[in-house]
C-alpha positions as CSV (number, residue, x, y, z in Angstrom):
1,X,5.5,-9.6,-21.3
2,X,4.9,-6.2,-20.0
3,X,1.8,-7.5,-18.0
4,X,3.0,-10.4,-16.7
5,X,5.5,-8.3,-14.9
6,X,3.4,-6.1,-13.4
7,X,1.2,-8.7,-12.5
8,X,4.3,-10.3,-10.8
9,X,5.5,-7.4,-9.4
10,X,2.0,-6.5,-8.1
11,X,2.1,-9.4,-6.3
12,X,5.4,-9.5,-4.6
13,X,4.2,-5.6,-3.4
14,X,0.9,-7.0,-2.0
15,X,2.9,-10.6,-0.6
16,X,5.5,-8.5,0.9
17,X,3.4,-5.7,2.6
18,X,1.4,-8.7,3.9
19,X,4.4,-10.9,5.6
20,X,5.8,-7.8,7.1
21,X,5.2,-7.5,11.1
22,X,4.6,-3.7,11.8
23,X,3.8,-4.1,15.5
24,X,6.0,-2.5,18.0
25,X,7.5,-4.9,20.3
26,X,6.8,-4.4,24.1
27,X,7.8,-6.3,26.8
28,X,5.7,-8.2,29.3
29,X,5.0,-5.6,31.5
30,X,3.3,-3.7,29.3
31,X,6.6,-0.9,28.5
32,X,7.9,-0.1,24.7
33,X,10.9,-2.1,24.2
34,X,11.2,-1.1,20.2
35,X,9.7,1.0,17.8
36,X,9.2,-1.0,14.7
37,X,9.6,1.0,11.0
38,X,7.9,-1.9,9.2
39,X,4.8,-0.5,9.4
40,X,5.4,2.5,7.2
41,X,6.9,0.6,4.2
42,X,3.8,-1.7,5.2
43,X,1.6,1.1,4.1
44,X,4.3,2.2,1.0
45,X,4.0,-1.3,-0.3
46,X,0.3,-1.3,-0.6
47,X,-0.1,1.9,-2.0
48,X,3.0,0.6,-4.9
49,X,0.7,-2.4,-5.2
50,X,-2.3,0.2,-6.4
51,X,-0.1,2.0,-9.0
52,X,0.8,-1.5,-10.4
53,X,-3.1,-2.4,-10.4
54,X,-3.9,1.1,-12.1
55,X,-0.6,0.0,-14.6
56,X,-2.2,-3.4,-15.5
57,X,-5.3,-2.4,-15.9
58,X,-4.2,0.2,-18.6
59,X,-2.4,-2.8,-20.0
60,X,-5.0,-4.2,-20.4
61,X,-7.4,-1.8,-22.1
62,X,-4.5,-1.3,-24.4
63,X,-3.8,-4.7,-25.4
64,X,-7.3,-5.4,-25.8
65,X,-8.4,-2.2,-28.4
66,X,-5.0,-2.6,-29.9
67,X,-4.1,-6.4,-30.6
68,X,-7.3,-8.3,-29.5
69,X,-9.8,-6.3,-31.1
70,X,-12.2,-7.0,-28.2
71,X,-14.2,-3.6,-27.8
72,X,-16.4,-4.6,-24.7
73,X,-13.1,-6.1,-23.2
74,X,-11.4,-2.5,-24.0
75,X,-14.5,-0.3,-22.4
76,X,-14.6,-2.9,-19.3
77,X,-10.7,-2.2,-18.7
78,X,-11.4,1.8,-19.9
79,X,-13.7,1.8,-17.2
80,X,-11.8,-0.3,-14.2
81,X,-8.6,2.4,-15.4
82,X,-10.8,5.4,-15.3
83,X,-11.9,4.6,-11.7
84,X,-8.7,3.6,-10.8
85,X,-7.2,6.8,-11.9
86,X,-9.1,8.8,-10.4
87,X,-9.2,7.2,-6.9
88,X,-5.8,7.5,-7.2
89,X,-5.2,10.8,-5.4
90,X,-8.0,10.1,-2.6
91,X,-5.5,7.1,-1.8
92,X,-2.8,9.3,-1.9
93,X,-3.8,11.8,0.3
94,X,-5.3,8.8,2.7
95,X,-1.5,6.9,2.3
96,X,-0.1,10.1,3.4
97,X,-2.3,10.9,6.5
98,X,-2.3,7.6,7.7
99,X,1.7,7.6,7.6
100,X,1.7,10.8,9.6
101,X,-0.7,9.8,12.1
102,X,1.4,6.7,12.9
103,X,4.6,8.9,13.6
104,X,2.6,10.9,15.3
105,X,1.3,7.7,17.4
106,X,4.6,6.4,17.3
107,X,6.4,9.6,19.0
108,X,4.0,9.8,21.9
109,X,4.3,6.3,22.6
110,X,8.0,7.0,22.3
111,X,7.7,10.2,24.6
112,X,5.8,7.9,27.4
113,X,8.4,4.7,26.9
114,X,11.5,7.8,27.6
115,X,9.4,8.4,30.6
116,X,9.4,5.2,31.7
117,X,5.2,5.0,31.5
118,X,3.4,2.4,29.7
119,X,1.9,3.3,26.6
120,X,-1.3,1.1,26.2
């Protein structure tokens, strides 16, 4: 039951991130009209979409050594949680630069828009 809720949940995380629009909005001339925030839960909601994967996957291993029985099912998921585990901080630390780099992107563009300049 477990595992069918974080495959759920997985998918609602990856469904969600996808539908969101995390473009600013700009008018036709070219100037900053609004700032949109979208795109950093964007970002939040595929990185909460990996911890589910690395969840199901060690689901998955477990159900299989434990109830199943199936030991090349258990070292396939071992294997596909060991490598998810471990890319886990690398995506971390990738989710984190890439959130401050769009503030940072974000601020100048809202520093030129104060200004009255166009930011593309």
């Amino acid at each position: 039951v477990l595992l069918i809720i974080f495959m759920a949940l997985m998918t609602l995380t990856i469904l969600g991130a996808y539908s969101l629009d995390g473009k600013n909005q700009y008018d036709f001339g070219g100037k900053l009209v609004k700032i949109n925030v979208n795109k950093y839960v964007k970002i939040g909601l595929f990185f909460i979409s990996y911890i589910f994967l690395i969840v199901i996957f060690l689901f998955c291993e477990m159900i299989s050594d434990s109830f199943l029985f199936i030991s090349f099912a258990s070292g396939i998921f071992h294997t596909l949680f060991l490598l998810s585990a471990i890319g886990f901080f690398p995506i971390l630390l990738s989710t984190v630069v890439l959130w401050f780099l769009r503030i940072i992107i974000d601020f100048y563009q809202y520093k030129l828009a104060k200004r009255g300049l166009k930011p593309r």
